[in-house]
C-alpha positions as a Markdown table, in Angstrom:
| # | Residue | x | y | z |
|---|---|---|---|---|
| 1 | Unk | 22.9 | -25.0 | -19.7 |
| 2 | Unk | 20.2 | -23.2 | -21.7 |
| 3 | Unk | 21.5 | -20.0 | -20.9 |
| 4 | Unk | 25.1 | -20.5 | -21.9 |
| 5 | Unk | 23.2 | -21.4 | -25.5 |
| 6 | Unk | 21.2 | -18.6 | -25.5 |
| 7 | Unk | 24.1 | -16.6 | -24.9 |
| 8 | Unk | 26.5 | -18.3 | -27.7 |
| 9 | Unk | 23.5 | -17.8 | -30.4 |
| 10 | Unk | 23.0 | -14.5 | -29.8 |
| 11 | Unk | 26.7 | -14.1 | -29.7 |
| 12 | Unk | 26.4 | -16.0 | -33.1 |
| 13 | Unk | 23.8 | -14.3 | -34.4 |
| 14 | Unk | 25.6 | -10.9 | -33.5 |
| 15 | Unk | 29.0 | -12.2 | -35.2 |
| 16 | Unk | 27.6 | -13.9 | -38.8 |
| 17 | Unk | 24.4 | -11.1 | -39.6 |
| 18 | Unk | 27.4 | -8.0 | -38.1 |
| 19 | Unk | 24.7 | -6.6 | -35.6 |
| 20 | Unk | 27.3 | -5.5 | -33.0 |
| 21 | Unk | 25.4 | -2.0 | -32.8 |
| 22 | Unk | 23.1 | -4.1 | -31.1 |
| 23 | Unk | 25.3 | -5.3 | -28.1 |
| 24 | Unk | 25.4 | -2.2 | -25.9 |
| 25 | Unk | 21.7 | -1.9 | -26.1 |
| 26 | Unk | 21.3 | -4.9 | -25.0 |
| 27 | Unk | 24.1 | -4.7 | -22.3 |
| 28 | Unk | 22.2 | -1.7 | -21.1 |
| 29 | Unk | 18.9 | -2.5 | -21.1 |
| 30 | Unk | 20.1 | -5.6 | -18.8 |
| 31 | Unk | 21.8 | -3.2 | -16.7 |
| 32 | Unk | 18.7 | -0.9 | -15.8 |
| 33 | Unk | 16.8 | -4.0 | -15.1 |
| 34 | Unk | 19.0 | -5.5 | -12.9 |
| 35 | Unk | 19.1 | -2.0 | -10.9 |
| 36 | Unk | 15.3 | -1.9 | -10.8 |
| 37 | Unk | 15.3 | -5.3 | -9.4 |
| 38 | Unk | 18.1 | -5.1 | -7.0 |
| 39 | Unk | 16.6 | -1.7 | -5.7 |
| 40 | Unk | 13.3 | -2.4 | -5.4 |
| 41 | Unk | 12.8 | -3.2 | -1.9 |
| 42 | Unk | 15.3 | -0.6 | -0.6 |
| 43 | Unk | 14.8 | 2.7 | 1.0 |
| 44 | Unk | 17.4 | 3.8 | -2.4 |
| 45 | Unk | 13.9 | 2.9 | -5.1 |
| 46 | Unk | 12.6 | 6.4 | -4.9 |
| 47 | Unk | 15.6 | 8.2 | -5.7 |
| 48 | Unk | 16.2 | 5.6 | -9.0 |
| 49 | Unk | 13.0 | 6.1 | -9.9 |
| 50 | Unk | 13.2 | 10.2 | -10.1 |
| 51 | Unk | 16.1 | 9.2 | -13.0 |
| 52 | Unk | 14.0 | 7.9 | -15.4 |
Protein backbone atom coordinates (compact mmCIF):
# COMPACT_ATOMS: atom_id res chain seq x y z
CA UNK A 1 0.00 0.00 0.00
CA UNK A 2 2.72 2.54 0.76
CA UNK A 3 4.28 2.22 -2.34
CA UNK A 4 1.34 2.66 -4.63
CA UNK A 5 1.11 6.23 -2.49
CA UNK A 6 4.52 6.97 -2.96
CA UNK A 7 4.06 6.36 -6.45
CA UNK A 8 0.69 8.58 -6.95
CA UNK A 9 2.44 11.61 -5.01
CA UNK A 10 5.29 11.68 -6.87
CA UNK A 11 3.15 11.26 -9.90
CA UNK A 12 1.29 14.23 -8.25
CA UNK A 13 4.00 16.10 -7.46
CA UNK A 14 5.35 15.67 -11.16
CA UNK A 15 1.79 16.63 -12.69
CA UNK A 16 0.79 20.06 -10.35
CA UNK A 17 4.70 21.68 -9.87
CA UNK A 18 5.26 20.42 -14.24
CA UNK A 19 8.60 18.58 -13.30
CA UNK A 20 8.16 15.84 -16.09
CA UNK A 21 11.93 16.55 -17.03
CA UNK A 22 12.33 14.79 -13.99
CA UNK A 23 10.64 11.34 -14.92
CA UNK A 24 13.29 9.77 -17.19
CA UNK A 25 15.91 10.42 -14.60
CA UNK A 26 14.30 8.86 -12.36
CA UNK A 27 13.09 5.92 -14.64
CA UNK A 28 16.79 5.56 -15.32
CA UNK A 29 18.44 5.77 -12.29
CA UNK A 30 15.91 2.85 -11.20
CA UNK A 31 16.91 1.06 -14.09
CA UNK A 32 20.80 0.86 -13.43
CA UNK A 33 20.01 -0.07 -9.97
CA UNK A 34 17.95 -2.79 -10.68
CA UNK A 35 20.80 -4.11 -13.13
CA UNK A 36 23.49 -3.76 -10.46
CA UNK A 37 21.29 -5.71 -8.18
CA UNK A 38 20.10 -8.40 -10.45
CA UNK A 39 23.78 -8.88 -11.68
CA UNK A 40 25.56 -8.92 -8.84
CA UNK A 41 26.01 -12.36 -8.04
CA UNK A 42 26.43 -13.53 -11.68
CA UNK A 43 29.44 -14.43 -13.60
CA UNK A 44 27.85 -11.18 -16.12
CA UNK A 45 29.00 -8.35 -12.91
CA UNK A 46 32.43 -7.77 -14.28
CA UNK A 47 31.44 -6.96 -17.72
CA UNK A 48 28.51 -4.30 -16.28
CA UNK A 49 30.83 -2.91 -14.20
CA UNK A 50 33.54 -2.06 -17.15
CA UNK A 51 30.35 0.24 -18.48
CA UNK A 52 30.29 2.61 -15.98
Amino acid sequence: MAKSEFIREFWLFLKTNKKFWLLPIVLCLLGLGLLIVLTQGSALAPFIYTVF
